[in-house]
C-alpha positions in Angstrom: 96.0 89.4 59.6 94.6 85.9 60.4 97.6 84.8 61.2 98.2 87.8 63.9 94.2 87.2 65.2 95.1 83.1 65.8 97.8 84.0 67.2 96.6 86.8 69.6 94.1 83.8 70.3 95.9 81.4 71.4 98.2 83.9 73.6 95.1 85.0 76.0 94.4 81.1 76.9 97.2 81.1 79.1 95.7 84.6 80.8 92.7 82.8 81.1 93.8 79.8 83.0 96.0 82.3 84.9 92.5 83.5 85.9 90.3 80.6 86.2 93.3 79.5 88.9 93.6 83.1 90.5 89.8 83.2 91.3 88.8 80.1 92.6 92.0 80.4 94.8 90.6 83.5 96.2 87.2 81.7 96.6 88.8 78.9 98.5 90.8 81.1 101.0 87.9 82.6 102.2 87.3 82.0 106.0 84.1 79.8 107.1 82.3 76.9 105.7 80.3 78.7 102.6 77.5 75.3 103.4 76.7 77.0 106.4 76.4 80.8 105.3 74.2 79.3 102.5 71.7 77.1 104.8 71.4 79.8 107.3 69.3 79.1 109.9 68.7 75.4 107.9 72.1 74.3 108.8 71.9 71.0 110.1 74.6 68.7 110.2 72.9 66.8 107.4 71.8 69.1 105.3 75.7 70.9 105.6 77.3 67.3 104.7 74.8 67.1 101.7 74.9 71.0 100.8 79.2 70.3 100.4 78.5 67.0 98.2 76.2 69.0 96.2 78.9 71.6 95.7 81.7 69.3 95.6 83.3 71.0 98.6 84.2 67.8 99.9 86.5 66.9 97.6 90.3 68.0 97.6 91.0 71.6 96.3 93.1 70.4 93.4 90.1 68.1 92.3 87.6 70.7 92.9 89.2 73.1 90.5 89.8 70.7 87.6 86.2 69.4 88.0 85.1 72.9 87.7 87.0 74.0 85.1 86.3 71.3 82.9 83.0 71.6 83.3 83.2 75.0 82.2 85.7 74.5 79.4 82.1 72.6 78.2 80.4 75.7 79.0 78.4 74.3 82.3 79.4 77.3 85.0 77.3 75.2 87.6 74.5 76.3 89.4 73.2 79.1 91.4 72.0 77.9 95.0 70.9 81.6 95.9 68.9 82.0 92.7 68.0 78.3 91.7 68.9 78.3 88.4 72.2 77.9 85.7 75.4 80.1 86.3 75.6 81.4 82.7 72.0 82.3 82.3 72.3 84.6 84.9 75.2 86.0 84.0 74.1 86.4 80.2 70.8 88.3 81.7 73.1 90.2 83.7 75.7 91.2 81.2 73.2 93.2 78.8 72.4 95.9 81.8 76.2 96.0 82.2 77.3 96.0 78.6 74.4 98.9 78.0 76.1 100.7 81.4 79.9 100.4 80.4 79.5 100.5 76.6 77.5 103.8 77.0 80.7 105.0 79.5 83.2 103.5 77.1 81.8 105.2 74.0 81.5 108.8 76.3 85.1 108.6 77.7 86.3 108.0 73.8 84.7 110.6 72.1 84.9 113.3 74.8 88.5 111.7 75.6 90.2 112.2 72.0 88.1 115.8 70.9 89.1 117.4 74.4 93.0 116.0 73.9 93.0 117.2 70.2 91.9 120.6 71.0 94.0 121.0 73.9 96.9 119.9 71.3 95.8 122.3 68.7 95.5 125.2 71.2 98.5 124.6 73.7 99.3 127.2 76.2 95.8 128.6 75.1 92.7 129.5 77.1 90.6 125.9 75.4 94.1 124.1 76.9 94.4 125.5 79.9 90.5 124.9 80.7 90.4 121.6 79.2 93.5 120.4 81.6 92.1 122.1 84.8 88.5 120.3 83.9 90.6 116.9 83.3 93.1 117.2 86.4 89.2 117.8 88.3 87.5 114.6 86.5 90.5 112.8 87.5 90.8 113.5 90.9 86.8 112.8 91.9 86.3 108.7 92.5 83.0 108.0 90.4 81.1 106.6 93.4 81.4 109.6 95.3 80.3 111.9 92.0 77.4 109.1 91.4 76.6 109.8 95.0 76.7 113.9 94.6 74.5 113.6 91.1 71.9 111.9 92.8 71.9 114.5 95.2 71.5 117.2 93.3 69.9 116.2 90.0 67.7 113.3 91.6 66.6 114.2 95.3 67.1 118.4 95.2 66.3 119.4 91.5 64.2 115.8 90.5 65.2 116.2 87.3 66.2 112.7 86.5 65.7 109.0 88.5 67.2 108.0 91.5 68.2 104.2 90.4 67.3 101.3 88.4 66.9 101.1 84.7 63.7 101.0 84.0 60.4 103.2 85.9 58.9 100.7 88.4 55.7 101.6 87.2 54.9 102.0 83.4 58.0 102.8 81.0 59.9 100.5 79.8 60.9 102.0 76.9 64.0 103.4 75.1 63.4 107.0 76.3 62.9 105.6 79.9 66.6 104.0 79.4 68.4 106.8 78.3 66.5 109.2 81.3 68.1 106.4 84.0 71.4 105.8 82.1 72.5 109.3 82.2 74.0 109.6 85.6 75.4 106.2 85.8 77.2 106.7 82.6 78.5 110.0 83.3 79.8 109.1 86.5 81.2 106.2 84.8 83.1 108.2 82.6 84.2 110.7 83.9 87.6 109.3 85.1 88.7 107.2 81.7 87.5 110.9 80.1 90.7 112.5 82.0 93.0 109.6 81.1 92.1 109.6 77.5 92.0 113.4 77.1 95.5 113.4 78.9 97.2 111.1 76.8 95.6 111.9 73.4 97.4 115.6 74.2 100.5 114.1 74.5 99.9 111.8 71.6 99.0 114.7 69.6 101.8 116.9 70.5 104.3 114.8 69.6 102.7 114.2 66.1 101.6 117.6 65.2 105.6 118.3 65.8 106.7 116.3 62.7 108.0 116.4 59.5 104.7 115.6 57.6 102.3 117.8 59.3 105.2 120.4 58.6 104.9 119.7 55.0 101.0 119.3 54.7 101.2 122.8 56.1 103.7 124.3 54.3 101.6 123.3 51.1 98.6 124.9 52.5 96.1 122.3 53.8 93.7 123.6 55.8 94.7 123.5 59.8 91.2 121.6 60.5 92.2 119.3 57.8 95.7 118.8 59.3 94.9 118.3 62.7 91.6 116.4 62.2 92.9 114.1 58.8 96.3 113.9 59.2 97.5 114.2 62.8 94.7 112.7 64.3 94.9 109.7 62.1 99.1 109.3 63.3 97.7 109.9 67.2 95.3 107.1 66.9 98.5 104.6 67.1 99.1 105.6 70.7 95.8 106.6 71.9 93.8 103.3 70.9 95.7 100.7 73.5 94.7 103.7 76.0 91.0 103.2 75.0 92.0 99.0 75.3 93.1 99.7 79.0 89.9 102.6 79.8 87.9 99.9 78.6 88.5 97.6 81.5 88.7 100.5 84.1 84.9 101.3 82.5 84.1 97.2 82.9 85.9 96.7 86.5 84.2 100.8 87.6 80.8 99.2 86.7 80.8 97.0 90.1 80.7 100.5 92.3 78.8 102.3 89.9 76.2 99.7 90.0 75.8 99.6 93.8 75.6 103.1 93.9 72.5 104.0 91.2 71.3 100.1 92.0 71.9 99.5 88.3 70.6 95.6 87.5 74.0 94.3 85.8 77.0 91.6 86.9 78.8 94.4 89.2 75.6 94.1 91.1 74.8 90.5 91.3 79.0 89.7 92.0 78.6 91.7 95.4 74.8 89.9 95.9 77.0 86.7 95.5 79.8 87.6 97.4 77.3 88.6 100.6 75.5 85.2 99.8 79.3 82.7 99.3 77.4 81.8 96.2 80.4 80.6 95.0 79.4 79.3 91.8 77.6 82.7 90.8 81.0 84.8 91.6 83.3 82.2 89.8 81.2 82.0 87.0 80.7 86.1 86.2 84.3 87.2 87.2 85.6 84.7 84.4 82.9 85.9 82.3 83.7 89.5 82.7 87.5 88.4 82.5 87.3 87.0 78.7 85.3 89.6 77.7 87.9 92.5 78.6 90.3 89.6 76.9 88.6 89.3 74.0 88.0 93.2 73.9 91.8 93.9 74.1 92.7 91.6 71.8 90.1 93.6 69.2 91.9 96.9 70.4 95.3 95.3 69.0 93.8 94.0 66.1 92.5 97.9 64.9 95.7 99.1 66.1 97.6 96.7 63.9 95.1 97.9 61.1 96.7 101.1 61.1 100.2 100.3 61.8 101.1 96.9 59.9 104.5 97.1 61.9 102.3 96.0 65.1 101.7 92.4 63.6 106.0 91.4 62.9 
């Protein structure tokens, strides 16, 4: 199993240079001088020529990227000019809103995902399956900003059940109650999409498992049919349908941007599209690549527990 890890290791460095190269590409290509969109109304010729020393802009693209990607290999992601301060520390402040936002989603979409697509197994061509795929062919169908946008409508602004955005009360709170009272539309919306997908294939993964020989013979011996479809078929499913939670889970971390925006949610999706407005170039280099290893790393954990349970994975 170390073996299989190193290796799995060593095979997302390529992905991540890919990456590095991929977004400060797309950073370079973008039209106008990013000295004077910063200076604003400050933009002298003098303070642009020092603004693109400062930033190394006026150095050739090839040198720029190395420079910048070695400094980062050393874990220096530059500095913010918008926000006066290190890359990596606001990305790191960042990332816990986002992590608490997508992991909630993530966790949601999982459980909800697998019990709906097990009971619509269990019960095919049944009333549970029939409402089950109508609710998921629904989920799937509404984009998440627009069911953000409808929640807030009618749970925030009509009903006033729950908080229109942020994550904490601006006045008093604070606490973990006052969390979970502003994470609960943000997260549903979130989910409700990778819910679908994993609810639609953990079916399929499910039928084709309940249909052989061993859950034939578990029955035939009289084993309960909870115990057979919760124990043992379940347990054979969970080869397929835990790459499909690998892949929900960077749907959940990439959805987070628009989710973000839409409840005003204080994590990286948020302060990308800030940086983005700003061409604090930097800032955006610095927390896509973040984001980027992290859904890396995360995948290469979903192979790792799917090898756990099928040793054929690692040869």
């Amino acid at each position: 199993m170390g073996g299989y890890i190193v290796k799995r290791l060593i095979s997302a460095i390529p992905v991540l240079f890919g990456i590095t190269v991929i977004v400060f590409l797309i950073m370079a290509m973008i039209p106008g001088d990013p000295a004077l969109a910063i200076l604003g109304s400050y933009a002298t010729p003098e303070n642009v020529e020092k603004l693109n020393r400062d930033l190394g802009l006026d150095q050739p693209l090839v040198a720029r990227y190395f420079i910048w990607l070695g400094n980062m290999v050393t874990g220096d992601f530059g500095r913010s000019f918008s926000l006066n301060r290190p890359v990596i520390d606001e990305v790191l402040d960042r990332f816990s809103a986002t992590l608490i936002l997508a992991g909630t989603s993530f966790v949601l979409c999982a459980i909800l995902g697998i019990a709906a697509g097990v009971v619509s197994a269990a019960r095919q061509y049944g009333f549970a399956d029939k409402a089950i795929t109508f609710a998921v062919l629904l989920g799937i169908s509404i984009p998440s900003f627009f069911l953000g946008m409808m929640m807030i409508l009618l749970f925030a602004v009509r009903w006033k059940m729950l908080p229109v955005s942020g994550m904490y009360a601006i006045y008093g709170g604070g606490d973990l109650p006052d969390l979970l009272n502003h994470l609960i539309m943000p997260a549903l919306a979130l989910s409700v999409v990778a819910t679908g997908v994993v609810a639609r294939l953990s079916r399929s993964a499910m039928l084709e498992v309940l249909r052989q020989d061993f859950i034939r013979t578990a029955r035939a011996k009289g084993v309960r049919e909870g115990r057979v479809v919760w124990a043992h078929a379940l347990k054979a499913a969970m080869v397929t349908i835990i790459p499909v939670l690998g892949v929900q889970a960077g749907f959940v971390l990439s959805g987070a941007v628009y989710i973000e925006m839409v409840f005003q949610w204080p994590g990286v999706g948020r302060m990308l599209v800030d940086a983005i407005l700003k061409r604090d170039i930097l800032l955006v280099q610095g927390g896509v690549v973040f984001v980027a290893a992290c859904y890396v790393l995360f995948n290469i954990a979903v192979d790792v527990a799917q090898s756990l349970l099928d040793p054929r994975i690692k040869t």
